[in-house]
C-alpha positions in Angstrom: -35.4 24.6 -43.4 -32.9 27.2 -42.9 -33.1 30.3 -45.2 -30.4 33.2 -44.9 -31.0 36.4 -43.8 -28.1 38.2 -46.1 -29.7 40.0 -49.1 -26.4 42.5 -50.7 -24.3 41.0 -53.4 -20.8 42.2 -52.6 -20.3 45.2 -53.4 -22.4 45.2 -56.9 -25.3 47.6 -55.3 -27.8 44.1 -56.3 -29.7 42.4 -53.8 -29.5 38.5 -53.3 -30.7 36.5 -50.7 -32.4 32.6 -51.1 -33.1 31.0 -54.4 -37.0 30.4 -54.8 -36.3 27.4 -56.2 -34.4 26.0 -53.7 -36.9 26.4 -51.1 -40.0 25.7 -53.1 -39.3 22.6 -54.6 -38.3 20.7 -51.5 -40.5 22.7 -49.2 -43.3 21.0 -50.9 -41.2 17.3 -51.3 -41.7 17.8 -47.2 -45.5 18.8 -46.9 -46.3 15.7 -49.0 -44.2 13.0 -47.3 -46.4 14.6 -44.4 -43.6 16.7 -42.8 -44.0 19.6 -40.3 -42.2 22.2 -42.0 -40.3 25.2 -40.2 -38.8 27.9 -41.8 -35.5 29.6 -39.7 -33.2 32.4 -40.6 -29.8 33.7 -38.7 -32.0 36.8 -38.0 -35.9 35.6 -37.8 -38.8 37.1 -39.6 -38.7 37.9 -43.3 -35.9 36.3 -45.7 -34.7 37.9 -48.0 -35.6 36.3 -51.9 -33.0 36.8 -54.5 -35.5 38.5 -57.1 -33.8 37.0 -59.7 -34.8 33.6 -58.8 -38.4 34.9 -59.0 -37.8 36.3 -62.8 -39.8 34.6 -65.6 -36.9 32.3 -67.2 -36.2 30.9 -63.0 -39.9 30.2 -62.9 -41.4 26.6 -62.3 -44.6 25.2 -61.4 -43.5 24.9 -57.7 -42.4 28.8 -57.3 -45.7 29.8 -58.7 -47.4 27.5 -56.4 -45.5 29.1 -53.3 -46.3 32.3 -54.3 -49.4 31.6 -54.5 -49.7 29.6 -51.5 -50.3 31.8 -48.5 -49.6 29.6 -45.8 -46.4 29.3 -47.0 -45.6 32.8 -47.8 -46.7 33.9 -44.0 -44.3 30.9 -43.1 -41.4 32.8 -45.0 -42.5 36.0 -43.4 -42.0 35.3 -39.9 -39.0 32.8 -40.1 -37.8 31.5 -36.1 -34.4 33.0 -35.2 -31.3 30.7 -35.3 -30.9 31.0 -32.1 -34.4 29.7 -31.0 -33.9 26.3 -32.3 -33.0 23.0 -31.1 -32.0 19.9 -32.8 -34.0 17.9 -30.3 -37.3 19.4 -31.8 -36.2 18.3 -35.1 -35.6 15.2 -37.2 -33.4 16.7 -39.8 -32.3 20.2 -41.4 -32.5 21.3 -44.9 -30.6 24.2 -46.0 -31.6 25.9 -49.5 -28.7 27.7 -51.5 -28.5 30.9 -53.1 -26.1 33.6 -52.6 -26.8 34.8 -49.5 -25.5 31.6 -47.2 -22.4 32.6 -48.4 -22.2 36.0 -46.5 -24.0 35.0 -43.6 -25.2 31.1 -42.7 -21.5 30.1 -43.7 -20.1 32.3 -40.9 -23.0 32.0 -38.5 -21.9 30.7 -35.0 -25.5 29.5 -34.6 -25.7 27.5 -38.0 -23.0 26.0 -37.0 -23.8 24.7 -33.7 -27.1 23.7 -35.3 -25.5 21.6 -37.6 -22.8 20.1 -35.5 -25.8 19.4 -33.2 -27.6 17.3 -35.8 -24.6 15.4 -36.6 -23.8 14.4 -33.0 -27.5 13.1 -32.6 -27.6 11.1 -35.7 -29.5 13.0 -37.9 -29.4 13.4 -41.3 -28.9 16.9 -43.0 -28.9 18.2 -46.2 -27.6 20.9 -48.4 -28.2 22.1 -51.7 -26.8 24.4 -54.4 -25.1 27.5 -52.6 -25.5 26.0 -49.3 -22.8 23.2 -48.7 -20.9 26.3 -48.6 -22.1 26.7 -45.2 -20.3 23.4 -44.1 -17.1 25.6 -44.2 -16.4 25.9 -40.5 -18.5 22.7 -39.6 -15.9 20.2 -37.6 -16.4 17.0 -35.7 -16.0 16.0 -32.8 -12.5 15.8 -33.0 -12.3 19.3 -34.4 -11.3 17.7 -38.2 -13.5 19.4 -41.0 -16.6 17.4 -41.1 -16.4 17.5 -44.9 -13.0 15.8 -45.0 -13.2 12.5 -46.8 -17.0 12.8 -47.3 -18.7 12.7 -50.8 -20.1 16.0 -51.7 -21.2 18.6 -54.2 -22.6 21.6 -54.5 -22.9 24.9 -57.0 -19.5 24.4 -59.0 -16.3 27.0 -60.1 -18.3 26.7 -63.6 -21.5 27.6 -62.8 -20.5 30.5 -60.8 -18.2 31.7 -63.6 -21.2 31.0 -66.1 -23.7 33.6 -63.8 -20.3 36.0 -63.7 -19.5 36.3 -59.9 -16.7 34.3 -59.6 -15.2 37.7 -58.0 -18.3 39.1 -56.2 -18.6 35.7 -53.8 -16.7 35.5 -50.9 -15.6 32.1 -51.5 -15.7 29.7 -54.4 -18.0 26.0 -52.8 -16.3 24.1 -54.9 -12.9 24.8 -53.8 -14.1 25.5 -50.7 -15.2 22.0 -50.2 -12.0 20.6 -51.9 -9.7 22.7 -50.0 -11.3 20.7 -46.5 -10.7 17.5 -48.5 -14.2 16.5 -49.4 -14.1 14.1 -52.8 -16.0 16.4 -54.4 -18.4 15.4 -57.9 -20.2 17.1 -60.0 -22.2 16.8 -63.5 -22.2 19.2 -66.5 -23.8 23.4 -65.5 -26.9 23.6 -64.5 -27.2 19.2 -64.5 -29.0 17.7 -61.8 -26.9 15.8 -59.1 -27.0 14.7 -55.8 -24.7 13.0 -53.4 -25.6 10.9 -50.3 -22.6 9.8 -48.0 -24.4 8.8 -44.8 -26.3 11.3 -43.7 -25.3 13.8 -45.8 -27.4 15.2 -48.5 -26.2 17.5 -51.2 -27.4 18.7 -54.1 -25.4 20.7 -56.9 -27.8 23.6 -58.2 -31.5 24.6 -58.5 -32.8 21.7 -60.8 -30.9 19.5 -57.9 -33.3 20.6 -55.1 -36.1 18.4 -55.5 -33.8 15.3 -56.2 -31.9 16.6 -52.6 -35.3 16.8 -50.8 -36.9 13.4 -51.8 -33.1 11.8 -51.3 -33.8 13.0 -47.2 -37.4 11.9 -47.2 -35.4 8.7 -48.2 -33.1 8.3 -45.4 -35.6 9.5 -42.6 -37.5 6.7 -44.0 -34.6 4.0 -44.2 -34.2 5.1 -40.4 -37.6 4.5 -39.4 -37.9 7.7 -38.2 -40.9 10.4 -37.8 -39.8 13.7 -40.3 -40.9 16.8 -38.9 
C-alpha cells in the first residue's frame, strides 16, 4: 500500500496528507484475505495523516481499530521508501487517496515506475478516492496514457467543490482522468462506486475503499494468485 508523504494543503497554512479511511478499511480487507501487508511512502518512515480524516464525523469502526491496533500504527510509522521496492516482491499495489497524492505520488518518478512496473508484469493495481490521480503521468508501453480508453473513477469535480478546494488542488481527478480519455463514471457525492477494467481497480471516495479493496482480493483470486 502506497501512502504519500506530502502533508501542506496549498497554500491554506492546513495540513493534509492520507485519508484514514482509505488506508484502514482496505488495510484490514488485506490482513483477513491473509495478505502480507507493506506500507511505502515517496519518502519512507512516518506518513503524514490528514487530521481531518481522524475527526469524530470521518470516524468508523475500522479507523478506531487502526488506531488502536499497534502493529499497524508502527507499520505506518516506519513506511519503506519508494525507491526500495520492487514489483517482483509483490503481487499487487494499492494506493489510498487523500489530498496529499496530489502534490507528491502524482509527480513521483518512482510511483510511476512502480506502477508501470506492475502493469508490464501482469498485475493488478488499484486506486481509490484521491489516488487515481496519481495515474496522471502513467503511460504504456507505447508511451499512450495508460488511462486512455480504460473505465475509471475516482474523487469527482463535485465532491471536491462540496469540501471547497476546487482551487487549493493542483488538479481536478476527474478532469484529469477525462482529459487522458479515460470513460470516466461516477455515482451521486460521497456514493460508493468502484470500477474494474482488467486489472484496474478504482474506487470514487472514502466509503468506496473497502468495496475497492475486496474488488482486488477478487482478481488476485480469479488469477490464482498468492496476495502478499
Amino acid at each position: 500500500m502506497v501512502l504519500t508523504s506530502h502533508d501542506t494543503l496549498g497554500e491554506t497554512g492546513k495540513k493534509t496528507g492520507f485519508w484514514l479511511e482509505e488506508l484502514a478499511a482496505p488495510y484490514y480487507v488485506f490482513n483477513e484475505a491473509g495478505a502480507e501487508v507493506i506500507l511505502a511512502s515517496p519518502k519512507g518512515g512516518q506518513s503524514p495523516l490528514d487530521p481531518k480524516s481522524d475527526e469524530p464525523m470521518f470516524q468508523t469502526d475500522l479507523t478506531r481499530r487502526f488506531n488502536a491496533d499497534e502493529v499497524a500504527k508502527a507499520q505506518l510509522a516506519e513506511t519503506v521508501p519508494l525507491d526500495n521496492l520492487d514489483q517482483k516482491d509483490f503481487d499487487s499495489v494499492f494506493y489510498p487517496g487523500g489530498h496529499g497524492p496530489l502534490w507528491d505520488l502524482a509527480e513521483d518518478p518512482n510511483s510511476i515506475q512502480l506502477i508501470e512496473s506492475f502493469i508490464a508484469a501482469g498485475k493488478p493495481i488499484a486506486l481509490v478516492c484521491h489516488a487515481p490521480g496519481v495515474l496522471r503521468h502513467v503511460t504504456n508501453a507505447d508511451g499512450t496514457p495508460f488511462v486512455q480508453g480504460r473505465y475509471v473513477t475516482g474523487f469527482t469535480n463535485s465532491e471536491e467543490e462540496a469540501v471547497g478546494l476546487t482551487k487549493v488542488v493542483p488538479f481536478l481527478v476527474e478532469d484529469q482522468l477525462i482529459n487522458l480519455g479515460a470513460v470516466f463514471s461516477k455515482v451521486k457525492d460521497w456514493g460508493v462506486h468502484t470500477v474494474v477494467d482488467g486489472l484496474l481497480v478504482t474506487g470514487q471516495n472514502p466509503a468506496s475503499s473497502s468495496e475497492a479493496a475486496e474488488a482486488l482480493v477478487a482478481t488476485l483470486s480469479q488469477m490464482k494468485t498468492r496476495i502478499a
